[in-house]
N, C-alpha and C positions, 0 to 999 in steps of 0.2 A: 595640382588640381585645386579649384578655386574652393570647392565645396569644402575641402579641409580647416576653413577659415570659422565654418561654422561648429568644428570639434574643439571642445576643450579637455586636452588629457592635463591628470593630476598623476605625479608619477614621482617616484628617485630617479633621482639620476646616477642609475648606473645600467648597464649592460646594454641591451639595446638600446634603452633611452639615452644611453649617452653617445649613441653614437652616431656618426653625421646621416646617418638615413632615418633619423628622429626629425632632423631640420625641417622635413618636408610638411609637417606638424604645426602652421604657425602659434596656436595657441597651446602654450605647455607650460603649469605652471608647477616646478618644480617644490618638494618638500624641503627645507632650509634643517639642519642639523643642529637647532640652537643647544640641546642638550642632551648629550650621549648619543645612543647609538641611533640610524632611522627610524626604529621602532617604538621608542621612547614615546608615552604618552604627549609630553608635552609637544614633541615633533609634530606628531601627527595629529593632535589637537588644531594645533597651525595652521596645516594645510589643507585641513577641512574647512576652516574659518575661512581663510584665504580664497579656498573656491567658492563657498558660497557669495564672498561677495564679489567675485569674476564672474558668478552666474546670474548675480543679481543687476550687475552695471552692463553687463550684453550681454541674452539667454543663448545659448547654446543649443542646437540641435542634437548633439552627441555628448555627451561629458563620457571618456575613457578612460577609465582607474588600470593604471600601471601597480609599479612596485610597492603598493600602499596597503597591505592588508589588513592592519590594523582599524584603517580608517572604512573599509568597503562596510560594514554594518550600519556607521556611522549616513555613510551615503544612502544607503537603501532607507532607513527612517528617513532622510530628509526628502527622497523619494515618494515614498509612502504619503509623508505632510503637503507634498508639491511643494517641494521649496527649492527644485531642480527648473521650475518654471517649465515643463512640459518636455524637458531634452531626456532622449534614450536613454539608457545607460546599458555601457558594454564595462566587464571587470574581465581579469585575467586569473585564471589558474587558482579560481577560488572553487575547490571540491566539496566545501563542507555547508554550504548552506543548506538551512532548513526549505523547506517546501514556502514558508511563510513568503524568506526572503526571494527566493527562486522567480515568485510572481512578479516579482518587481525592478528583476530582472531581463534586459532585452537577449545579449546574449551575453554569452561565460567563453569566450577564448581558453581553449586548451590545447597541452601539447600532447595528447595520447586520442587518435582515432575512435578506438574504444570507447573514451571516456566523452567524446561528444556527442557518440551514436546514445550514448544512456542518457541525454538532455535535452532529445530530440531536436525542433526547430531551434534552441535557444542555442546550442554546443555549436562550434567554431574550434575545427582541429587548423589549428598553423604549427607547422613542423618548428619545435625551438632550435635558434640561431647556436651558433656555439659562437662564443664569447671569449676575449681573449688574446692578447699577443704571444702567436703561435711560433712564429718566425723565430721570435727572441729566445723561448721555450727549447726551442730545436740547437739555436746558438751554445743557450746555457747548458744544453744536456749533461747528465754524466755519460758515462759509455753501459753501454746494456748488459745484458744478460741476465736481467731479472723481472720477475714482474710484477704489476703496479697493482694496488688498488687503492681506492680512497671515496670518501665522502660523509655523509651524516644519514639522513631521514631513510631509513627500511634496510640499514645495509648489515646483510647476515656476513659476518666478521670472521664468525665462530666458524660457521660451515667450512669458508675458503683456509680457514687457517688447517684443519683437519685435513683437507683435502693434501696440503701440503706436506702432512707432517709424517719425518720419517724418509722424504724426498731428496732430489736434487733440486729443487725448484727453491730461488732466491726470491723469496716474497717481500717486496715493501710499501706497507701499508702508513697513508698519511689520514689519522682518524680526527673527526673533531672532538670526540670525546674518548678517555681510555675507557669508561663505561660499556663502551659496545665490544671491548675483546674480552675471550678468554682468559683466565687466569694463568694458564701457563700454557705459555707461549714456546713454541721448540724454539731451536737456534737458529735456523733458515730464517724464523722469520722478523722484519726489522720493521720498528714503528715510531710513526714522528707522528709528528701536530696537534692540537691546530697550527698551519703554517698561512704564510701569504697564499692568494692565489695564484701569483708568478714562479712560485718557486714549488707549489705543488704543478704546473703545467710543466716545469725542468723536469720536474722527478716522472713524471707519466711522458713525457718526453724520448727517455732513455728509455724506456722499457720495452722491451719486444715482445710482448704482451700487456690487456688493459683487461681488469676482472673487473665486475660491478654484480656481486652478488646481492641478493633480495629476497625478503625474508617470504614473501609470500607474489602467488602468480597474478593475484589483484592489484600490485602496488602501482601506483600511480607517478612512483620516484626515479631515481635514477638518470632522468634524459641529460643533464646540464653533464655529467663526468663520458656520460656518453658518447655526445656530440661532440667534445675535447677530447679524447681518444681520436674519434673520425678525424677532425680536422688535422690533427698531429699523424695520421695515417697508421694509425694502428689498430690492428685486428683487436674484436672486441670477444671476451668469455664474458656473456652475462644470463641474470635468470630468466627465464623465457616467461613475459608480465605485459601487462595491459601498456605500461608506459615503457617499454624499450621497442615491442613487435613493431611496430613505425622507422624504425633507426638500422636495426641490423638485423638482417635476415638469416637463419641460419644456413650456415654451409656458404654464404657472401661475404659480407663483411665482418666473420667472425662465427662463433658458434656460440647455440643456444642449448643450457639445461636446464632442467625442473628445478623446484625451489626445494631446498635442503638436500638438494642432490650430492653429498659425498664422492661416491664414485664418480659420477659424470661429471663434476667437477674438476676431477683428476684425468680423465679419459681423453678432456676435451683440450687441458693444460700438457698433457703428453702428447698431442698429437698435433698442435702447433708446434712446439718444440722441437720436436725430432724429426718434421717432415718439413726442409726450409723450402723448397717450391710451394707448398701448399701452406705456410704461412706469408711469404711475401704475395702472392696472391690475393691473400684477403687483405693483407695492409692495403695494397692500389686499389681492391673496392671500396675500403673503408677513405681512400683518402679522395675517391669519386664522390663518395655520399659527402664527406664531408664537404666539399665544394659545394654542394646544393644547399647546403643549411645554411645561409648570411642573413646577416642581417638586410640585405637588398629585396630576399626573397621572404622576409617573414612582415618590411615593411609595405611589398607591394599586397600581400593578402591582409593585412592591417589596415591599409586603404582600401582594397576593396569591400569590404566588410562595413569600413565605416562611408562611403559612397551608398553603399546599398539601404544602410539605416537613413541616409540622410532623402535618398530618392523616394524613402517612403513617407515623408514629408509631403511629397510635391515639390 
């Protein structure tokens, strides 16, 4: 599409942005990692500097902030100044702005229904891609019979470990911090990381079960271990939350319970297990849905989105 000539995204290169259905994108100028991690001030100093002066040598219609969210404040005062030179601007999966920054904002890309109906015209729900060599994942597996959890931001650790304990249920959990577990921990259950993300997708790989518990029914977390689940085809036990109802339906591709649900925790963990028709069933929905989430399908509503800001142009 010719019109894409006139978007300039600012982004990491990583996940979608790295991958070839980004190409379609001719203007991308990527964040450079001159010191530590992406989110290093000095990084992202860079690559706001960087764009301004890509906007200032050809204005752009569109400027689309990817994986930069250190810098999206930074954009929005330059916004504010008109130092964007009159182009929209779309950010992604930015939930916390003030009302200030909000105005100045065209739309906010999000991966939860929910959360774009609460942003009215501005909210842009696109389903997140799952990310990932899956293939490999499956390759490396160990062999099952346990189940997985993992992640960081909202994940109630405590509740699933209770839920387990005193069980037959082989829990392994890969955390990013030991911060978020319990202090004691029964024997069932076994805990690593922070790990690579290839060798956390082996470990949820092997598991015949994927839990993604969440601290509360608001949360906005969770999709990214979601989706990897799906695409690995496994049945998902998660909290029934504004950011998963989009992914897995209950009684489809897994089962849904209330947040600090103990019991139904346990209820929903014994009833995949012990009914194997009625867990490899939701494995093949879960590995349906996951088919739908690519990066193909999250770049053609990424284009159409930015098509539509630019035809409002003229």
């Amino acid at each position: 599409m010719s019109d894409l000539r006139d978007v300039l995204v600012v982004t990491v290169r990583k996940s979608f942005w790295a991958s070839p259905e980004a190409e379609r994108w001719p203007r991308r100028l990527y964040l450079r990692q001159v010191y530590g991690p992406s989110t290093n001030l000095v990084n992202s100093l860079l690559v706001f500097a960087r764009a301004l002066v890509a906007i200032w040598l050809r204005p752009p219609r569109v400027v689309l902030l990817g994986s930069v969210e250190r810098a999206v404040p930074w954009f929005i005062r330059a916004r504010r100044l008109g130092l964007l030179r009159g182009a929209k601007l779309v950010v992604t999966n930015q939930l916390t702005l003030s009302p200030e920054q909000l105005a100045e904002v065209d739309r906010i890309v999000v991966y939860a229904r929910g959360l774009a109906d609460g942003l009215g015209e501005k909210g842009v729900f696109l389903p997140l891609p799952a990310d990932g060599d899956f293939a490999a994942a499956q390759t490396a597996a160990p062999p099952g019979g346990y189940v997985f959890a993992g992640g960081g931001t909202d994940r109630d650790f405590a509740t699933l470990v209770e839920a387990v304990r005193g069980s037959d249920v082989r829990l392994e959990l890969i955390v990013f911090s030991r911060d978020q577990l319990p202090l004691d921990l029964p024997p069932n259950v076994q805990v690593d990381g922070p790990v690579p993300v290839q060798r956390f997708l082996e470990r949820m790989a092997g598991a015949d079960v994927v839990v993604v518990p969440l601290r509360d029914g608001r949360s906005a977390h969770g999709q990214t271990t979601v989706v990897q689940a799906l695409a690995l085809g496994k049945p998902v036990v998660a909290t029934r939350s504004v950011g998963v109802v989009d992914y897995v339906e209950d009684g489809r591709e897994g089962l849904l319970v209330s947040p600090e649900d103990v019991d139904g925790l346990r209820r929903a963990l014994a009833t995949l297990r012990s009914d194997d028709p009625f867990r490899e069933s939701r494995a093949a929905a879960a590995a349906a849905r996951g088919a739908e989430l690519t990066p193909a399908e999250f770049a053609r509503g990424l284009e159409a989105l930015c098509q539509a800001l630019v035809d409002l142009d003229g």
